[in-house]
N, C-alpha and C positions, 0 to 999 in steps of 0.2 A: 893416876896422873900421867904417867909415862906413856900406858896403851892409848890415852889420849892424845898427848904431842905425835904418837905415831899415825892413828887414826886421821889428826888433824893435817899431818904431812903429809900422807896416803891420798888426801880430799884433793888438797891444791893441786899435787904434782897430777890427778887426772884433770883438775881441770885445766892446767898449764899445756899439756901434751893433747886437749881437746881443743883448746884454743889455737896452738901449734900447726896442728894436720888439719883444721877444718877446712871441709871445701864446701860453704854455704849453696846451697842451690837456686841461689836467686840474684847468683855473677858477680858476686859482692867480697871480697878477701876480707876477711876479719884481722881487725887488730891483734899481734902476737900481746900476751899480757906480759911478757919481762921487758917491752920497749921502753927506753924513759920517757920520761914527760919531754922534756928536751926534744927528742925523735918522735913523740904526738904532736907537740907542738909546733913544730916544722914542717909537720905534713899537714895540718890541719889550716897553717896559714895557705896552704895553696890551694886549698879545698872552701872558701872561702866563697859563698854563692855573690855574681851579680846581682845586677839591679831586679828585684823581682817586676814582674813583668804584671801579678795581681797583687797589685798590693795596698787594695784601698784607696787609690787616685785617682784611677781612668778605670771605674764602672757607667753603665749606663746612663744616661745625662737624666731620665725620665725618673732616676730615686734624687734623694735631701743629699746629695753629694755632700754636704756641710756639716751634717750631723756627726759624722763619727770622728770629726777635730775639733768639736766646738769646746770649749773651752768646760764650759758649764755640765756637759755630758760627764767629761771627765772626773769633774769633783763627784754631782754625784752617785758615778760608779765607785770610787773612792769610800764615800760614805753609806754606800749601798749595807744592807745589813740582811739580815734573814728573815727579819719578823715584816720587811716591807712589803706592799702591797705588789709591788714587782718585783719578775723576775728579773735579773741583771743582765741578762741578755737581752731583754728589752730596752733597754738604755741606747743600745747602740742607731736606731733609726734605721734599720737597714730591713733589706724584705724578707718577713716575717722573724724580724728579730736578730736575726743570727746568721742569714746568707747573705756574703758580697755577690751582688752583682756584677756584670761586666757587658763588653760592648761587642764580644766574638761570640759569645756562647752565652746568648739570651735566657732568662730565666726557665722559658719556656722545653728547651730540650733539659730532659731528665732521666731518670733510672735504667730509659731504656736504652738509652744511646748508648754503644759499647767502646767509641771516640772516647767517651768522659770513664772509662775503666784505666787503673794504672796497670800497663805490660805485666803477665807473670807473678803477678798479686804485688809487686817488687816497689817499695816505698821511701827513694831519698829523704831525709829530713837533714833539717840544720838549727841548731838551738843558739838564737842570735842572745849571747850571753852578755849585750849591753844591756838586756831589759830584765834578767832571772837570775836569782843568788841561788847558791849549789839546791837549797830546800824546795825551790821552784822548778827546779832540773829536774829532782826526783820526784816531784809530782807528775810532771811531763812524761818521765819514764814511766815512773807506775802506771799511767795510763795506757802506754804505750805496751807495758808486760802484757795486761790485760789482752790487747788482741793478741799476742803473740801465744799468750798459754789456751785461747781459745778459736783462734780463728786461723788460715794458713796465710793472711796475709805476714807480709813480712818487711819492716823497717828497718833500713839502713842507712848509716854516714852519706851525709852529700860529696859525690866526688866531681869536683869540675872537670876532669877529663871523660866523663864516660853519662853522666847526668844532666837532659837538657831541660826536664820535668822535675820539680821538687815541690818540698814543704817545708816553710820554713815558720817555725815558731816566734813569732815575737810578742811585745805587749807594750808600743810604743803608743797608742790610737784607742780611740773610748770604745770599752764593749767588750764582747764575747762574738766572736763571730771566723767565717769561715766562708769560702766557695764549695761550691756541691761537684763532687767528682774531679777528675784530672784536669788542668787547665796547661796551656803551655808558655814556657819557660816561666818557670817558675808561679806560686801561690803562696798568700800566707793564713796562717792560723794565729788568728790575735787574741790573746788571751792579758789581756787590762790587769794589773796586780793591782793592790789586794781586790778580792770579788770574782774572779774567773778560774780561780787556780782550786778548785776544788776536783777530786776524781772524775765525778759523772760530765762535769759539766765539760772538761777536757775531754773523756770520752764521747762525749754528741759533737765537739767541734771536730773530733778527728774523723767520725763516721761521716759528715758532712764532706769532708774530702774523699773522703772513701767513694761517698756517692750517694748516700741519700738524703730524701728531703723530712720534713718533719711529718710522722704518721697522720697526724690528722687531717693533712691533704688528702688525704688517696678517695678517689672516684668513690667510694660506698660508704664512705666514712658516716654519712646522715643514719644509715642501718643501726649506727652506735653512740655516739656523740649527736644532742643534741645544740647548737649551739645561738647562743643570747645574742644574737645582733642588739639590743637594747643596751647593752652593758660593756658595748666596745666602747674604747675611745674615737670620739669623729676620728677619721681621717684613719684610722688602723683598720678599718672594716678587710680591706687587702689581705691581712694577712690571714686570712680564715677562708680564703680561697680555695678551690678543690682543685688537682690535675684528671685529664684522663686517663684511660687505662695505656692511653697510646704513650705518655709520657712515664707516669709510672708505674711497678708494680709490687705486688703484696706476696710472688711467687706462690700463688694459690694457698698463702695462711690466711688465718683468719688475723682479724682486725686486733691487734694487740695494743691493750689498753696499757699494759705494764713497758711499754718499748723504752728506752732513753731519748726516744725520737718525740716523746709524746710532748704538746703544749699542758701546762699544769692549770685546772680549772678556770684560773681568775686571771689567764694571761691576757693582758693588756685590758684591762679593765678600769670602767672608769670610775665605778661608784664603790668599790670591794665584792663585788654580787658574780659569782660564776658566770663566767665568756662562755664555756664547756661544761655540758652535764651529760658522764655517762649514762645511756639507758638500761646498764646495766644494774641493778642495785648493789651500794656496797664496795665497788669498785674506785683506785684512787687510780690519779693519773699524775703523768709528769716528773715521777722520779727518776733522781741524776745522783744511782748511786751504779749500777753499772751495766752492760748490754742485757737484756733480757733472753731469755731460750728463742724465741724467733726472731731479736733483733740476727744471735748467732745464725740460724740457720738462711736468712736472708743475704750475710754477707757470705756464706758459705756457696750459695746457690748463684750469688753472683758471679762470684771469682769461679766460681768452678772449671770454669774452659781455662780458665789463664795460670791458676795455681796445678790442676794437672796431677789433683792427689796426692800431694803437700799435707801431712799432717800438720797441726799445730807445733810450732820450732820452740815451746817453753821459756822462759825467764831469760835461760843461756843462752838466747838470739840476741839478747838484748846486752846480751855483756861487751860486746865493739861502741852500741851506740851509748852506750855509759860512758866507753872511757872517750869519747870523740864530746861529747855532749860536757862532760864535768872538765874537759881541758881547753875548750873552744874560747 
């Protein structure tokens, strides 16, 4: 028991003194961990993002502008369950589900445009703690470990002195949804409690800000996916649209049927009858449990010029946006 209490004192006191001297490389001071709440608190109230600037109100006039506050959306995302015929990201009316729109930066520019990459792989967030109890935090975080133990991007605290670009979490508005890539001053990630707050599903919103769009857009997608126009719902045909190669790209992988990015067979469907049928046999599609080996290597290939050989920052990157996130 003893070599333990010492063991377990030995733990802290490095991470206390790694917290201490860290000099994050992506401009960012880490929170010291003996500060009290008191002295988070007071810093946090001045870090306190504006009015976001995408936040669901002034997208495109050409989508159901109405849809993701109707009233009705809301409940039943509320009552959404797992066995439903949809997915809950479908609720939201928005294009292809899950992307906000907007009036600056048209649907149409995508994965290539290097304008929609965030500086230095370097990613403000703010965890609007009117809408998330601490369990909803650490879902958010967990998700957020996830890119940090795998990929070199890198999340930190929103600071209003030095942050004109953010993300800000909230879950005030129907749905599961997000903007593709960096937008400015500010974006949100709207994650609807109960129903949106699962791992995967958090991880595809935040890859969305990241910068990409759902796989079974990309230009060759017919090579693999066969899909049932018969079996859309009128009026969702939209969303099974393809890009070109000029807007997107697949970084010379092949078509990955396993992505988080993927639509799940019977998305948006009107009768229960597969929208999507891989032509590969055997093969499922659509899981949102978390990045797949080429979703990683995709955001790898992106950031590459901006992250600069950045290893993955592990868990312990995430230890400032913890304690900023659970005291906001």
């Amino acid at each position: 028991m003893k070599l333990i209490n010492i063991l377990t004192s030995f733990i802290v006191i490095i991470l206390i003194l790694f917290l201490n001297s860290s000099t994050c490389n992506y401009g960012v001071t880490a929170f010291n961990s003996h500060r009290s709440k008191l002295q988070l608190d007071e810093q946090l109230r001045k870090s306190v993002p504006p009015k976001v600037h995408y936040s669901g109100k002034n997208y495109d006039s050409s989508y159901n502008s109405d849809e993701i506050c109707k009233f009705n959306i809301i409940i039943r995302v509320n009552e959404w369950s797992t066995d439903d015929i949809e997915n809950v990201w479908e609720l939201s009316g928005l294009f292809e589900g899950d992307i906000m729109p907007n009036s600056d930066s048209k649907i149409r520019n995508g994965l290539v445009d290097e304008a929609m990459r965030w500086p230095n792989g370097s990613i403000p967030v703010y965890i609007d703690r009117d809408n998330f109890d601490e369990d909803d935090v650490e879902s958010i975080m967990g998700a957020i470990d996830e890119f940090h133990e795998k990929t070199c991007l890198v999340f930190h605290p929103y600071d209003n002195k030095t942050d004109k670009n953010y993300v800000i979490f909230r879950g005030n508005q129907a749905g599961c949804w997000s903007s593709v890539g960096k937008q400015n001053e500010g974006q949100v990630i709207n994650l609807q409690n109960p129903g949106c707050l699962s791992h995967g599903t958090i991880v595809h919103e935040i890859l969305h800000a990241v910068g990409f769009y759902h796989q079974q857009s990309t230009y060759d997608r017919d090579q693999f996916v066969k899909i049932n126009w018969e079996n859309i719902k009128p009026g969702r045909e939209h969303n099974f649209n393809k890009y070109d190669n000029r807007t997107v790209t697949n970084y010379k992988t092949e078509y990955d049927y396993n992505s988080v990015m993927h639509y799940s067979k019977k998305a948006f469907s009107q009768n229960g009858n597969e929208t999507i049928t891989p032509l590969k046999p055997g093969v499922e599609i659509g899981q949102r449990k978390s990045m797949s080996k080429k979703d990683l290597f995709k955001v790898r290939m992106m950031y590459k010029d901006h992250c600069k050989g950045r290893k993955p920052q592990g868990v312990i990157a995430s230890v400032p946006l913890r304690i900023t996130s659970l005291l906001s």
